[in-house]
N, C-alpha and C positions, 0 to 999 in steps of 0.2 A: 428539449424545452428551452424558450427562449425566455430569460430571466431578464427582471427590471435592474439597474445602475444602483439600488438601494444598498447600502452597506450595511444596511439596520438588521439587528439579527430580532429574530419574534422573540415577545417575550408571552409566557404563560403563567396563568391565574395563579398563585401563591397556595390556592384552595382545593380549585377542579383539576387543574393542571391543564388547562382549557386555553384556547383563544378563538377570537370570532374569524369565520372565514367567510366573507362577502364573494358570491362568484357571479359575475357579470361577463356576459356574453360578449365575446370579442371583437366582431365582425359591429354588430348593431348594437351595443352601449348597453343593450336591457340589462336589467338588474334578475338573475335569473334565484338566486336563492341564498339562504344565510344557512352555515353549520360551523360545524366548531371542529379545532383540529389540538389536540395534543400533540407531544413532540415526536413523538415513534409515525403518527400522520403526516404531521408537514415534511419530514423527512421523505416518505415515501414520497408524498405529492409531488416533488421537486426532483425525487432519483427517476420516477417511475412516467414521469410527463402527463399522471392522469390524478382525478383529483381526487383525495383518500380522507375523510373525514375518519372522525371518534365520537358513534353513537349514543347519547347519551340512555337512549331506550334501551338498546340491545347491548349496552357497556363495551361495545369492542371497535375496535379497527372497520371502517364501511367504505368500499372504494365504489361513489354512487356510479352506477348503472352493470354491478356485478351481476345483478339481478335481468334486469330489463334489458340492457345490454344500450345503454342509454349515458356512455361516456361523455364526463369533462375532460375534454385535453387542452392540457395547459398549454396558455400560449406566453404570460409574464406573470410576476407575482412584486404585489406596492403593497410594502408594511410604511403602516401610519406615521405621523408623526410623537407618537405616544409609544412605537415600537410595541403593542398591546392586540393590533388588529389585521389580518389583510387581508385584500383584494385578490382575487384570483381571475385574471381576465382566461378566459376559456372558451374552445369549440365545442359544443354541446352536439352528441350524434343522435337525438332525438329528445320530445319534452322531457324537461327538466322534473315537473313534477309528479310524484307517481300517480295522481290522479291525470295525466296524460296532458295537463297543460304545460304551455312553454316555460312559462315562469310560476312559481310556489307562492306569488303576490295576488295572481288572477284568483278570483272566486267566481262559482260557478253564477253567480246571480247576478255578478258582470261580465262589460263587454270583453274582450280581449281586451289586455294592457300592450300598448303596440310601442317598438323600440321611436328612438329619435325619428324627428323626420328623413334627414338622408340615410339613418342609420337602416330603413325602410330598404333604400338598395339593396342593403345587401341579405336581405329576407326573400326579396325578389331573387336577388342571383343565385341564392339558394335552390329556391323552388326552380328555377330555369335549368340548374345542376341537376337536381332531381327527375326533373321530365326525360332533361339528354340521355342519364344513366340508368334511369329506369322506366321509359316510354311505355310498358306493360301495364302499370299505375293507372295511368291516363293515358289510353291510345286514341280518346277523341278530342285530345287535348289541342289547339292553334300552334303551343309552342312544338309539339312533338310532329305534328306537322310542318314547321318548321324545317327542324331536325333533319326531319325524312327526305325535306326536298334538297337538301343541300346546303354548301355555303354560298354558291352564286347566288342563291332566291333571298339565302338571307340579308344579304351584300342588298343585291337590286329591292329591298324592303327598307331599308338604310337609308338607301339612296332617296327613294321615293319620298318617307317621310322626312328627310331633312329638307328636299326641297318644298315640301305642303307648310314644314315650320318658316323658312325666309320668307315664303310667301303671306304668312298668316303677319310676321313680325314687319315686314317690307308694310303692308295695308294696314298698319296698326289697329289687326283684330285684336282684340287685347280679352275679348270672351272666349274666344276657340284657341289661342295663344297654346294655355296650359294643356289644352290637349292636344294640341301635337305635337309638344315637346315629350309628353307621358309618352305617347307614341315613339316617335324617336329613340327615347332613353332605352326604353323596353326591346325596343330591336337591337338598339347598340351592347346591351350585356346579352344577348343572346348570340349575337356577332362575337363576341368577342368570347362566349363558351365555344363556339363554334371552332374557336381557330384556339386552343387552349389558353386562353390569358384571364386569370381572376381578376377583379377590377382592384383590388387590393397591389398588384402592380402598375396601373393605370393610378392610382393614388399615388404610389411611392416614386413615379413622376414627377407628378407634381408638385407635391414635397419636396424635391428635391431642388426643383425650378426657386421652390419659393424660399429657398433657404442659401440661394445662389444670389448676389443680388446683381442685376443687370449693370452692366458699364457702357450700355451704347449711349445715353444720355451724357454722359464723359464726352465719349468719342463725339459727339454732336455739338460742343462746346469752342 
């Protein structure tokens, strides 16, 4: 488990022996669900890489998806500034909540609660994982046909709509714009499932660029 730089140790309810456990989905920012961990739970959370509440119904130990089989695996863990509360950022191996939605916030009489906007990507790169590794799901699926044809098809799919986007940007359509960049995008995370690379490495790229800072503006002086 990859833990936060926090030195803050949790502290628990004086009463319940309780603390709030915020677990928020790690890839796409949703806010997936609130439970409470005593100290024999957070313990385990952090030994065991998966996320082990203290049921206040059932009074014992809950490691959620023992049942369903619908794991948090942790990815970090941010205790507050009150050291009273934490965050549990996490991969969730199926909806979160037991009535089968992603998040325990959605109600059945609304819409889906949908992560950030870019946080969106990685919903998509999800689903585009899913199709790759399990093409039986959906076998009349675009993206599984994809798949099937290869990475040269998926490459020359790439290619094609990047050049339909310069062309749409060059002519400043600025209506069909958005969609051929959604185009684009969508073939480039499945280019890039194609040839093993999570966009989560394509991030930590860039990150890394933007945390470098450039010296040719120097050298041009």
């Amino acid at each position: 488990m990859a833990t936060t730089a926090s030195t803050a140790t949790l502290r628990f309810d004086s009463v319940t022996g309780l603390a709030p456990a915020i677990i928020q989905d790690a890839d796409t920012g949703q806010v997936l669900m609130l439970g409470y961990v005593n100290e024999e739970a957070w313990k385990l959370t952090q030994q065991e890489g998966r996320v082990t509440f203290f049921s206040r119904s059932k009074n014992r130990l809950w490691t959620k998806g023992e049942t369903s089989g619908n794991y948090l695996t942790v990815v970090s863990c941010h205790i507050d500034c009150d050291a009273d509360t934490v965050l549990i950022r996490a991969l969730p191996a199926g909806p979160t909540c037991h009535r089968g939605t992603v998040s325990c916030f959605e109600q059945q009489y609304q819409a889906h609660v949908p992560a950030a906007p870019v946080g969106f990507l990685a919903e998509l790169e999800r689903l585009i994982f899913e199709r790759q590794q399990y093409p039986e799901r959906a076998p009349q699926s675009y993206t599984v046909s994809l798949f099937n044809k290869g990475i040269q098809k998926i490459a020359q799919k790439v290619g094609e709509e990047a050049v339909e986007t310069v062309i749409d940007a060059v002519a400043a359509n600025r209506q069909s714009l958005p969609g051929e960049v959604a185009d684009l995008l969508y073939h480039l995370v499945v280019l890039l499932a194609a040839s093993g690379v999570p966009l989560t490495e394509v991030i930590a790229v860039l990150q890394e660029r933007h945390r470098v800072p450039s010296t040719r503006h120097l050298e041009n002086k």
